[in-house]
C-alpha positions in Angstrom: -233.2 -4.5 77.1 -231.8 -5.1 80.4 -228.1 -7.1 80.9 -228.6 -10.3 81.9 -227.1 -11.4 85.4 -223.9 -12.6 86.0 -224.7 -15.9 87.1 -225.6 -16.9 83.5 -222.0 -15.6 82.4 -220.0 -18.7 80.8 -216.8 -18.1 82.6 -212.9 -19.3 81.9 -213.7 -21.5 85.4 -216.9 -22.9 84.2 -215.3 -23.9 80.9 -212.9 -26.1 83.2 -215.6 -27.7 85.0 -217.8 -31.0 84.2 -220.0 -30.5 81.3 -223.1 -31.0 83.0 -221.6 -28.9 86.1 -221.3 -26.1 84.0 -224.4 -25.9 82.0 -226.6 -26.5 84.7 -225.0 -23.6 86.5 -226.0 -21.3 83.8 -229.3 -22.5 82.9 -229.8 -21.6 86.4 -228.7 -17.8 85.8 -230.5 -18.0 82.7 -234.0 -19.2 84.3 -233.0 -16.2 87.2 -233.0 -13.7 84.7 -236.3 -14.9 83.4 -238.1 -14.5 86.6 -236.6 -11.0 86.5 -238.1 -10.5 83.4 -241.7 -11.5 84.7 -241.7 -9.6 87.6 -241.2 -6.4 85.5 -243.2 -7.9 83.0 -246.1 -8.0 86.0 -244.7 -4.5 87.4 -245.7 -3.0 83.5 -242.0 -2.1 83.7 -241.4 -0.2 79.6 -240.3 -3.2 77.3 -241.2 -5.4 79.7 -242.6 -8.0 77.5 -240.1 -7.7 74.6 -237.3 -8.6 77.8 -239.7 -11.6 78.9 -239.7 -12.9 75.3 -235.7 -12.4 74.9 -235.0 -14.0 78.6 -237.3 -17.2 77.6 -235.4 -17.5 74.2 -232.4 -17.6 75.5 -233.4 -20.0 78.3 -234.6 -22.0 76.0 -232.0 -22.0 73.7 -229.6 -23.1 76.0 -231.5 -26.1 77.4 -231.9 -27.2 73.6 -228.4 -26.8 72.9 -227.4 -28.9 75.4 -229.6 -31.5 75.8 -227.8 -34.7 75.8 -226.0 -33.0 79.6 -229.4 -32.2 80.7 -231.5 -35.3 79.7 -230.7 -37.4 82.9 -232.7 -34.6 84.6 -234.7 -32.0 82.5 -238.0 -33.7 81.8 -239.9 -33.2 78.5 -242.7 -32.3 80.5 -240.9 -29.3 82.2 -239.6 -28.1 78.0 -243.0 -28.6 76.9 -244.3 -26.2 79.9 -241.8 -23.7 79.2 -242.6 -23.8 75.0 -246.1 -23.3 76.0 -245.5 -20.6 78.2 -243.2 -19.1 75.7 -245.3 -19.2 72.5 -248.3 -17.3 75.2 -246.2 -14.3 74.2 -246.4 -14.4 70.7 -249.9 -13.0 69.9 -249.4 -9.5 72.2 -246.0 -9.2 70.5 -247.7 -9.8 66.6 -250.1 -7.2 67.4 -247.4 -4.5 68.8 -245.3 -5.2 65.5 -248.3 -4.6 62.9 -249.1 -1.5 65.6 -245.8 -0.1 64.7 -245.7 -1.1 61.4 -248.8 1.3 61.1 -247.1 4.1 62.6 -244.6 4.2 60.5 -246.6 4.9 57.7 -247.2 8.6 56.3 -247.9 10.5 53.1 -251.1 8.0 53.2 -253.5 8.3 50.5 -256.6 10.1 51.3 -258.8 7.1 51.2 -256.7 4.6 53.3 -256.4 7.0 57.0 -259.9 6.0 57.8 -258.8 2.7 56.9 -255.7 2.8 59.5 -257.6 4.4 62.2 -260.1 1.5 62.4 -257.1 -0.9 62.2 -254.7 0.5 64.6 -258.4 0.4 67.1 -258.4 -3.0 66.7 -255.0 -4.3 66.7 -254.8 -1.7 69.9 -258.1 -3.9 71.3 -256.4 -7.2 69.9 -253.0 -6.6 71.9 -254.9 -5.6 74.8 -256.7 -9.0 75.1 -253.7 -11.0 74.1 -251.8 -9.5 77.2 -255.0 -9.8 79.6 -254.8 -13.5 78.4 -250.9 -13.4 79.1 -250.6 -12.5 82.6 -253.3 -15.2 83.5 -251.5 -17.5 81.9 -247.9 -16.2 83.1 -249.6 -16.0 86.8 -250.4 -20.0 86.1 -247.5 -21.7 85.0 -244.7 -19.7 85.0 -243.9 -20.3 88.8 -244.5 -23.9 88.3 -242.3 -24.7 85.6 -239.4 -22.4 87.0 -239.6 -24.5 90.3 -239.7 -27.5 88.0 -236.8 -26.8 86.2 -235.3 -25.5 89.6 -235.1 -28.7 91.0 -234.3 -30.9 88.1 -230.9 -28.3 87.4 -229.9 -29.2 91.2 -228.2 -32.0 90.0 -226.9 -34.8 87.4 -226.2 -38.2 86.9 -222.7 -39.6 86.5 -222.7 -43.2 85.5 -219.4 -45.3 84.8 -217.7 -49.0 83.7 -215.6 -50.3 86.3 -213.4 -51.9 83.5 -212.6 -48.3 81.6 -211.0 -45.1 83.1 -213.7 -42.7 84.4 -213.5 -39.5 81.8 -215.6 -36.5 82.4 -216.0 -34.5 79.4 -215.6 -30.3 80.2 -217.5 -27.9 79.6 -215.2 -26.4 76.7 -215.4 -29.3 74.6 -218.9 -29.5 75.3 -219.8 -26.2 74.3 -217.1 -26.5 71.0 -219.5 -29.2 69.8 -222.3 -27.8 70.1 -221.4 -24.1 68.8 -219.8 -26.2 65.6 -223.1 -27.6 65.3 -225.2 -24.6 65.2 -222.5 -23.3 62.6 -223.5 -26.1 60.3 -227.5 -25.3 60.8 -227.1 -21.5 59.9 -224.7 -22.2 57.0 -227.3 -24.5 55.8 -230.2 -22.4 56.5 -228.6 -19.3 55.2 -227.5 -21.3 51.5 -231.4 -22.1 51.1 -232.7 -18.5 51.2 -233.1 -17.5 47.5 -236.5 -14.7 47.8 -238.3 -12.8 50.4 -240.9 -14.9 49.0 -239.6 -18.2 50.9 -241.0 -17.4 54.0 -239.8 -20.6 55.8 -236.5 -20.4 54.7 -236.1 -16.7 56.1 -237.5 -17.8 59.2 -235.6 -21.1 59.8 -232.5 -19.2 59.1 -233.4 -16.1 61.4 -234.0 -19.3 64.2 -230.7 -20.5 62.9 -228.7 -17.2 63.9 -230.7 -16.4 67.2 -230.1 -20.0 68.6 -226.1 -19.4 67.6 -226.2 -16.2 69.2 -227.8 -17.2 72.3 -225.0 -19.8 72.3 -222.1 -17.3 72.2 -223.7 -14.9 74.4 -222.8 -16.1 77.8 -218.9 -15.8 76.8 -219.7 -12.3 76.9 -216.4 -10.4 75.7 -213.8 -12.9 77.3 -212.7 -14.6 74.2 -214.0 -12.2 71.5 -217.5 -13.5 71.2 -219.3 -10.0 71.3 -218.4 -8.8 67.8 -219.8 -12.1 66.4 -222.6 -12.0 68.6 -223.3 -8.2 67.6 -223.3 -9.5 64.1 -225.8 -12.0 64.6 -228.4 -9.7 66.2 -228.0 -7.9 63.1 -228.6 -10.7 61.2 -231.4 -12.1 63.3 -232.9 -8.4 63.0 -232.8 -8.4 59.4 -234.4 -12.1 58.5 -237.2 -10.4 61.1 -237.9 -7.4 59.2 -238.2 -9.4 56.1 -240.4 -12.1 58.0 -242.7 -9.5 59.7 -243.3 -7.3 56.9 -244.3 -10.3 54.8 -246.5 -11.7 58.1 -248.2 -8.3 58.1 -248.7 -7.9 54.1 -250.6 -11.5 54.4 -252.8 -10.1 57.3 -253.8 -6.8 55.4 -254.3 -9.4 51.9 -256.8 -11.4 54.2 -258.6 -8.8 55.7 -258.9 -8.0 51.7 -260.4 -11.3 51.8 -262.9 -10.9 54.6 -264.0 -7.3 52.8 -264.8 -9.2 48.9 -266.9 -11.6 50.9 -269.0 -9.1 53.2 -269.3 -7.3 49.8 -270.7 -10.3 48.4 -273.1 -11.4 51.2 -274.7 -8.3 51.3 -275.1 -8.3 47.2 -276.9 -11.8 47.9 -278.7 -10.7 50.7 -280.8 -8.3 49.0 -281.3 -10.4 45.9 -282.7 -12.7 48.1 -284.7 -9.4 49.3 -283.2 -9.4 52.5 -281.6 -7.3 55.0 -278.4 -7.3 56.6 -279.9 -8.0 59.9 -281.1 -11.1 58.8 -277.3 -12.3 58.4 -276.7 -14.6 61.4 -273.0 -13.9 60.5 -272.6 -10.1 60.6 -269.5 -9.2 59.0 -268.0 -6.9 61.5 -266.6 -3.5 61.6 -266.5 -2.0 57.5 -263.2 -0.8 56.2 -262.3 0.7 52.9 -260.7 -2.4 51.0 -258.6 0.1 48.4 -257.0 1.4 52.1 -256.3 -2.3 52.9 -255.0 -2.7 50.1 -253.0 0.0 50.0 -251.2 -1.3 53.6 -250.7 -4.5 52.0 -249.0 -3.1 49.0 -246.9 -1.1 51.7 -245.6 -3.8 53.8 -245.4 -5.9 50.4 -242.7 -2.8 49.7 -241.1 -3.1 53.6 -240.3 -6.4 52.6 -238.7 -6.2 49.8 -236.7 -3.5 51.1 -235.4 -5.4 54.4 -234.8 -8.3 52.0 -232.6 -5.9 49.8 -231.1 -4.7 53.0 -230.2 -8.8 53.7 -228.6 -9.3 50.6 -226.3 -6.3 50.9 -225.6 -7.4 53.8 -225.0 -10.8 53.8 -224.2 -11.4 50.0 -221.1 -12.1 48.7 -219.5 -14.5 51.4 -220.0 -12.0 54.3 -221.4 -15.2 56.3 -218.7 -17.1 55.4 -216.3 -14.6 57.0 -218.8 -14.6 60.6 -218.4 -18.3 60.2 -214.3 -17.5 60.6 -215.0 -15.1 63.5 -216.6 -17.7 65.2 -214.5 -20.2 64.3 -211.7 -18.3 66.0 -213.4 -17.9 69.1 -214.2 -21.9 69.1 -210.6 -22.1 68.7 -209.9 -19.8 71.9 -212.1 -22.2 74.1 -211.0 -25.2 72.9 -207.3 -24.4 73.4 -208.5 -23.1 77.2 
């Protein structure tokens, strides 16, 4: 993962600037280091797309967080472009996690490595097409809404009575609200997670704690915000685990799905005394459905165990006690 520049950095002098000053100056560093990202992305640079991903997160983040300093500007239009763009990478980076998933795996059965073999082919195939499909649509509208977004971040709006005192709200308390907000969301996220088995919850929460940290981030280690941040990557690690072992377990118990019914349309085609070429739905490449099963009852087991992980984590009023770190460093920017 490569550092992000410098020019996204929430420094002790941006905190003492306007509010929209401030966060326009780092969205700017922020969308900077996404082009960065691109080009390597373009340059098949190692990890390219897993930086892309990150860097559009945390642009994306930050425009969300602070959206009431960048609505006079920041069209929807120019979010909805850059959501579109984002969730692009989403498909390429499904495939490359059920690809390592499958590597993981040994001691298989003898029954299920033909099974994996045709699998990892065509979850090699799949990611290949989704990032064919990626850099066409990265070539298209990346460039567009990053010169979008350029010129709405140039500048802001100030409007004011001529009866009342002009105030100008800083960045600090700006970014005080805002991080107390996002405290709220993952406390309330985090309380509703009772099972692996509540797939939105684990996933709202994990959105909960990477939005916080891509908050805290740009303070960098100024006022103490990198051990809370290191936490949160932890924790936003940990909810993904659970999340992507579950995600891959569903995708193994469908493909389960898909093998029962090509079992049964071929025992109906030849009662009907008919061969399988007569099926104007072919059912596609055969796999063993014990080896399918078999991965499914493997990532069933991943996810339990990165849920177990979780609990011993995070259990026993461990968040409570990141809520304080943060807290502390909300204090530190508030006081200036």
């Amino acid at each position: 993962m490569r550092e992000e520049s410098e020019r996204s950095r929430l420094t002790p002098a941006l905190l003492t600037r306007p509010a929209p000053h401030a966060v326009r100056e780092v969205a700017r560093g922020l969308l900077d280091d996404m082009l960065a990202a691109h080009a390597r992305f373009e340059d098949d640079e190692a990890d390219a797309l897993h930086d892309l991903r990150v860097a559009m997160r945390r642009l994306r983040s930050w425009l969300r967080a602070f959206r009431p300093e960048l609505s006079d500007t920041v069209r929807g239009r120019t979010r909805r472009h850059l959501r579109a763009v984002a969730a692009a990478t989403g498909e390429a980076r499904d495939a490359e996690v059920a690809l390592a998933f499958l590597e993981r795996q040994t001691h298989l059965p003898t029954r299920a490595r033909p099974t994996v073999r045709v699998v990892v082919g065509q979850l090699e195939q799949e990611r290949d097409d989704h990032v064919r499909d990626l850099r066409r649509t990265l070539a298209r509208d990346v460039g567009k809404a990053a010169r979008e977004l350029t010129r709405q971040l140039e500048s802001y709006w100030e409007r004011h009575r001529l009866d009342e005192p002009a105030t100008v709200q800083p960045m600090s308390a700006a970014f005080v609200d805002a991080t107390r907000h996002h405290v709220r969301q993952i406390e309330s996220a985090m309380a509703r997670i009772e099972s692996p088995g509540k797939a939105e919850h684990v996933h709202r929460a994990r959105i909960a704690a990477k939005r916080l940290r891509y908050l805290l981030e740009p303070l960098g280690e100024t006022w103490g915000a990198d051990e809370p941040v290191r936490q949160l990557k932890e924790l936003q690690r940990q909810l993904g685990d659970t999340r992507d072992a579950q995600r891959i377990a569903m995708r193994f118990v469908r493909e389960v799905g898909k093998s029962a019914a090509r079992d049964a349309r071929g025992r109906a085609l030849a009662s009907a005394g008919l061969t399988p070429e007569d099926d104007p739905k072919p059912g596609g490449v055969l796999v063993s459905r014990s080896g399918l099963t078999e991965l499914a009852r493997r990532a069933h087991a991943a996810r339990e165990t990165a849920f177990s992980d979780f609990v011993a984590r995070w259990g026993d009023g461990k968040v409570a006690l990141l809520v304080e770190r943060i807290d502390v460093v909300v204090a530190r920017v508030a006081a200036g």
